[in-house]
C-alpha positions as CSV (number, residue, x, y, z in Angstrom):
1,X,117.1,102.2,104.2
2,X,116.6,105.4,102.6
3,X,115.1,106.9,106.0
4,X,118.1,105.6,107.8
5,X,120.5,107.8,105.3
6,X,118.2,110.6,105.8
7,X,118.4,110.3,109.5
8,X,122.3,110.2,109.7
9,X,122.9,112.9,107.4
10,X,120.3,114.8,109.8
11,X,123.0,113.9,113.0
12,X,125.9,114.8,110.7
13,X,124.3,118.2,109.4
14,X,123.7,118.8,113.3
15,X,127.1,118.0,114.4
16,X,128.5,120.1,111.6
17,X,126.0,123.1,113.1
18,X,126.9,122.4,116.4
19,X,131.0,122.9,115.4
20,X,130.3,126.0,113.3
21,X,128.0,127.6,116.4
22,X,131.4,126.7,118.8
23,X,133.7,128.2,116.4
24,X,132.1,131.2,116.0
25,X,131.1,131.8,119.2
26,X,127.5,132.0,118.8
27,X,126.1,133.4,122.2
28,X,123.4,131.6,124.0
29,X,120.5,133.2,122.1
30,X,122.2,133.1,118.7
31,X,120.6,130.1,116.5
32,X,120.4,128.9,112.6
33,X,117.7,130.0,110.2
34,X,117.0,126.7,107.8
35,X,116.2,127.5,104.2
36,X,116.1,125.1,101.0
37,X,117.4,126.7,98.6
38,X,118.5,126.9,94.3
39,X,122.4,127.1,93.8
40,X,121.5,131.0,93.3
41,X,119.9,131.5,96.5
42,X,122.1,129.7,98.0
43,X,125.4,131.9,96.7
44,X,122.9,134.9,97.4
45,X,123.0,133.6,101.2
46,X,126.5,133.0,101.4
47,X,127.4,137.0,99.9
48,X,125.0,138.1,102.6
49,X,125.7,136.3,105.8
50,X,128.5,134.5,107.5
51,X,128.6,131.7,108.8
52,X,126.7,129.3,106.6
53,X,126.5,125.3,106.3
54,X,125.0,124.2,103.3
55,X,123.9,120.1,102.4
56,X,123.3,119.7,98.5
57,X,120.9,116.8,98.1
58,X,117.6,115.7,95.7
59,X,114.6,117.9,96.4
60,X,112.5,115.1,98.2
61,X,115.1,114.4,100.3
62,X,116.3,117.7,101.6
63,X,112.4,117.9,102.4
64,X,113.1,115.6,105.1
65,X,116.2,116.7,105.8
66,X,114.9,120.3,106.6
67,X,112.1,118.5,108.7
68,X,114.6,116.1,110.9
69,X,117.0,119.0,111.2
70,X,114.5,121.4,112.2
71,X,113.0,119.2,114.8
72,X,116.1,118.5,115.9
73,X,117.3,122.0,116.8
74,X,113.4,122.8,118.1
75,X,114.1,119.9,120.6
76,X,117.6,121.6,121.1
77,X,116.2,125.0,122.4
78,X,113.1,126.2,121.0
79,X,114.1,129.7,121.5
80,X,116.6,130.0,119.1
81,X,115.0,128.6,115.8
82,X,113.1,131.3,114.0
83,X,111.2,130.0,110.8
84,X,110.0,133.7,109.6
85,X,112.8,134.8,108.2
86,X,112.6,136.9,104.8
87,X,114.7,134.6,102.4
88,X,112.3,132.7,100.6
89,X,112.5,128.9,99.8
90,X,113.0,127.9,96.2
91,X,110.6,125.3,95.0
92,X,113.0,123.0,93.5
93,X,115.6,123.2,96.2
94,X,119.2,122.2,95.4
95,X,120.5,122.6,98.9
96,X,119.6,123.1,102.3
97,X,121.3,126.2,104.1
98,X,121.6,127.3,107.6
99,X,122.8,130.7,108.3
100,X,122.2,133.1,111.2
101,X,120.1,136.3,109.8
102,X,121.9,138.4,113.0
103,X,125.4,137.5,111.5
104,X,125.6,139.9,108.0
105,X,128.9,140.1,106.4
């Protein structure tokens, strides 16, 4: 049951990424950097770049979260995923955040 929730939240998170990407008109090679994140990070990342979709969840399941939703946008276009980006992830994570690093505000 629990992996079920997981995995529709995982469709809805896309979705919501998917609608963001259209109403911002992210260009073909634009994509979403995936972070878990504290509430701090996570306000640091919304003062810094724009747009952002964030999922506030327990930490065990935005691990899987992160993973479907990852794998997910990999299967979408590998290209535009980068996991090296420079905000680190906070070890007891309170949310999961997309944001595009190319997109500052």
């Amino acid at each position: 049951m629990k992996n079920t929730t997981v995995e529709f939240q995982a469709r809805m998170y896309m979705f919501d990424l998917d609608n963001c990407a259209k109403e911002y008109w992210f260009k073909v090679g634009e994509g979403w950097d995936l972070c878990l994140a504290s509430s701090e990070q996570k306000a640091e990342l919304e003062k810094k770049y724009h747009p952002t979709v964030s999922e506030k969840g327990l930490p065990e399941m935005l691990l899987q979260l992160h993973t479907l939703v990852e794998s997910k946008l990999l299967k979408t276009n590998p290209e535009i995923l980068t996991s090296a980006h420079s905000e680190q992830m906070s070890a007891q994570p309170d949310f999961l955040v997309a944001f595009n690093r190319h997109r500052l505000r």
